[in-house]
C-alpha positions as CSV (number, residue, x, y, z in Angstrom):
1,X,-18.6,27.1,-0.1
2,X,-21.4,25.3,1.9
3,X,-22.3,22.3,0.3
4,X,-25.7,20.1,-0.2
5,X,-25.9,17.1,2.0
6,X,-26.4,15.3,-1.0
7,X,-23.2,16.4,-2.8
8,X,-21.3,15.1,1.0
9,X,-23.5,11.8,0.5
10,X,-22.1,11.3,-2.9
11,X,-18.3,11.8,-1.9
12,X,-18.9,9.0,0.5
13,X,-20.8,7.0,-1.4
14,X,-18.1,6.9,-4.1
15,X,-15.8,6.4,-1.6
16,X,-17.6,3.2,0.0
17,X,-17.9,1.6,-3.0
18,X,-15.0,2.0,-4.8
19,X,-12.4,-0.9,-5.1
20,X,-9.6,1.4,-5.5
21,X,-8.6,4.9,-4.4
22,X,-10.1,7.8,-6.2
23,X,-8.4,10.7,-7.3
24,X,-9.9,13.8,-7.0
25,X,-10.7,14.4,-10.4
26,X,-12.2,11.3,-11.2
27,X,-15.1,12.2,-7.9
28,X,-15.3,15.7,-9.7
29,X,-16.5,14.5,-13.1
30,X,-18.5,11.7,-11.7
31,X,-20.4,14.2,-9.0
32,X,-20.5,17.3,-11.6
33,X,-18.0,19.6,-9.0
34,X,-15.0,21.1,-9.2
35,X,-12.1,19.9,-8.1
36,X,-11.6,22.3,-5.2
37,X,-14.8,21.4,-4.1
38,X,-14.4,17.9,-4.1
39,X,-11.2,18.6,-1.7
40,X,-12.9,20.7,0.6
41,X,-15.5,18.0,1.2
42,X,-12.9,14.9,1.5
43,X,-11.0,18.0,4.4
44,X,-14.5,18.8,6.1
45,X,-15.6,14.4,5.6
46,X,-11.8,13.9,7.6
47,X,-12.4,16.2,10.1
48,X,-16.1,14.6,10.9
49,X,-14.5,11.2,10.6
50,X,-12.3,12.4,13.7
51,X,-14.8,12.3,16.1
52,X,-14.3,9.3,18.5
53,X,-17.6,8.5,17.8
54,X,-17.2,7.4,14.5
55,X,-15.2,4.2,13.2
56,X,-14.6,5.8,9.6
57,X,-11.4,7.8,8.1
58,X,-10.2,9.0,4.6
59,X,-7.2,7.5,3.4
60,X,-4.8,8.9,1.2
61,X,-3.2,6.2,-1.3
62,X,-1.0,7.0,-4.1
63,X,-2.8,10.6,-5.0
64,X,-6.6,8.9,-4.2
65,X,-8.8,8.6,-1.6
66,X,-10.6,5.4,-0.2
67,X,-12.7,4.9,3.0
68,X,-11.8,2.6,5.9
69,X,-11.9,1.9,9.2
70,X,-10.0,3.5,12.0
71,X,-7.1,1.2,13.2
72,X,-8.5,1.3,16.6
73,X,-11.4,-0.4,15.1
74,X,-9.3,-3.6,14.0
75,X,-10.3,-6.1,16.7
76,X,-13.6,-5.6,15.9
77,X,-12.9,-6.7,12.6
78,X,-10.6,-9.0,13.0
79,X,-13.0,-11.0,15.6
80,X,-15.3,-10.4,12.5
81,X,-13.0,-12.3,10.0
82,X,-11.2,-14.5,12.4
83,X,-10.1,-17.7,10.2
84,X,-7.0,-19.5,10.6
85,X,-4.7,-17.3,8.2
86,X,-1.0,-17.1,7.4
87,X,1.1,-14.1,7.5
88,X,4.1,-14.2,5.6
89,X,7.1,-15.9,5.9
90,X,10.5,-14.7,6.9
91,X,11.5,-15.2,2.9
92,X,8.1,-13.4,1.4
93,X,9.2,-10.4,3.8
94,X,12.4,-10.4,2.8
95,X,11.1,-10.6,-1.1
96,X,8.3,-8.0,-0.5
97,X,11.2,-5.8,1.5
98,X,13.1,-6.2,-2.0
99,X,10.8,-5.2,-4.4
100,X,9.5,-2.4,-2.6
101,X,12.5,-0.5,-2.2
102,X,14.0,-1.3,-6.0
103,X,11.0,-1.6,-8.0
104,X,11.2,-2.2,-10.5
105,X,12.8,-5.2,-10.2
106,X,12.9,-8.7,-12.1
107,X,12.7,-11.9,-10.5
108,X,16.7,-12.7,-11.4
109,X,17.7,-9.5,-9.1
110,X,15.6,-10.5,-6.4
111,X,17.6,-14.1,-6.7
112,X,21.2,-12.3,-7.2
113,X,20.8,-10.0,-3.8
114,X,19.0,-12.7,-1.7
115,X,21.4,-15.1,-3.0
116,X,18.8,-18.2,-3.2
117,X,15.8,-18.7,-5.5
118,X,12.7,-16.7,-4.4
119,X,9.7,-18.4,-6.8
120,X,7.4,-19.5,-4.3
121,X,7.8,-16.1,-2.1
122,X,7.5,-13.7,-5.0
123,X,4.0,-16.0,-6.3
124,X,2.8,-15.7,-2.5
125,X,3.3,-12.3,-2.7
126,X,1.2,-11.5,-6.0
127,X,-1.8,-14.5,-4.9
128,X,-1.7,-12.2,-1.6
129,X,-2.3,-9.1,-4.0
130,X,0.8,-7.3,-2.5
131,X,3.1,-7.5,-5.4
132,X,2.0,-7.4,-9.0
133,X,3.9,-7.6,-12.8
134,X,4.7,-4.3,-14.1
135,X,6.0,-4.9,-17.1
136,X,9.0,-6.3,-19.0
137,X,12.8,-5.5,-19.1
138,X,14.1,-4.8,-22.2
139,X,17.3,-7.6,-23.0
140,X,17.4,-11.0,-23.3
141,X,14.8,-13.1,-22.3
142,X,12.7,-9.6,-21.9
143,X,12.1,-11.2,-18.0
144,X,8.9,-9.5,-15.9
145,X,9.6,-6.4,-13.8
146,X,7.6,-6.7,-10.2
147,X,6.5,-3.4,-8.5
148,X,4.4,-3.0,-5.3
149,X,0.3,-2.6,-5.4
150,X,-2.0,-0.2,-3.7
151,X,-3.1,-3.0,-1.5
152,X,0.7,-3.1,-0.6
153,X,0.5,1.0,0.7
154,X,-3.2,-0.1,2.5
155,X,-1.8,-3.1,4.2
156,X,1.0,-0.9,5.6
157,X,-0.7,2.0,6.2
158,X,1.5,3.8,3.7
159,X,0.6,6.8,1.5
160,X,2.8,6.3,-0.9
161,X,6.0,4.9,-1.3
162,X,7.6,7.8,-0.3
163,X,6.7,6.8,3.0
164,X,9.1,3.8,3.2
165,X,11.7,4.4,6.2
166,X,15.2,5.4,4.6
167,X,17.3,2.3,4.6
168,X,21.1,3.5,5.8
169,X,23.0,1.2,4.4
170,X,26.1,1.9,5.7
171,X,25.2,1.1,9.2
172,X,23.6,-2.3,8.3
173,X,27.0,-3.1,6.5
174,X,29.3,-2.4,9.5
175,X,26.6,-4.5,11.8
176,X,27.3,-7.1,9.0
177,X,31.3,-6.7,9.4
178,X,30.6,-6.7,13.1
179,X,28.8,-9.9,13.5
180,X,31.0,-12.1,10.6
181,X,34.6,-11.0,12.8
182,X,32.0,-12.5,16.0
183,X,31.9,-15.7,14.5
184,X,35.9,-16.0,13.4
């Protein structure tokens, strides 16, 4: 189907202004299309956005779509934006790390495998907008279950959290074993 300049204005119009990924039914019912025509203009919009002319690109975040820059445009925008900021500590890494691979997760488990208290990394990590509270655990104490955010799969350029690199755990044990007989 060829479609109307305007109806490729509107997809990125949405797109620019949206706070959050769209899916492609919510562009569909908002723009009057179908839903296969909605896809074929976010495919023909990628393929435009390609261009090395252009500093724009369609991500794909947990089954939406949202606008952005190409990462080859990040100095710009960094010398844009350039304030004194902190990244995140060894700890809220370690946390973040956590919670991402065994969401979801309450804060007592994220204590238990990291072996000291992790208050002050887990509240950096939801002022940051990384982590968020899920929900609640059924049992005693019904304690708050953490998940990752969509802000989370933007920062790391993640699709969805399929994406996460396997983690073989075996190997990181016997590096473990390794490094305690060392220090014997």
């Amino acid at each position: 189907m060829l479609f109307r300049e305007n109806e490729i204005a509107g997809v990125e119009a949405l797109l620019l202004v949206a706070n959050e990924p769209l899916s492609l039914e919510r562009m569909a019912e908002i723009l009057e299309l179908s839903i296969e025509d909605v896809a074929e203009i976010i495919t023909e919009l990628q393929e435009r956005f390609k261009k090395p002319d252009c500093g724009f690109m369609i991500f794909e975040v947990n089954g939406g779509f949202k606008l952005g820059t190409k990462p080859q445009m990040s100095h710009y925008i960094e010398a844009l934006y350039r304030q004194p900021s902190q990244g995140l500590s060894s700890a809220a890494l370690e946390v973040l790390a956590i919670i991402a691979y065994k969401q979801p997760v309450t804060k007592g488990e994220i204590d238990f495998l990291r072996g000291v208290q992790s208050d002050r990394a887990i509240a950096t990590l939801v002022e940051k907008g990384l982590t968020k509270e899920i929900g609640r655990k059924e049992g005693p104490g019904r304690p708050i279950l953490y998940g990752t955010t969509e802000q989370f799969l933007l920062h790391f350029g993640l699709t969805s959290l399929k994406d996460l690199p396997e983690l073989d755990f075996e190997s990181i044990q016997k590096e473990l074993k390794a490094e305690a007989d060392e220090n014997i």
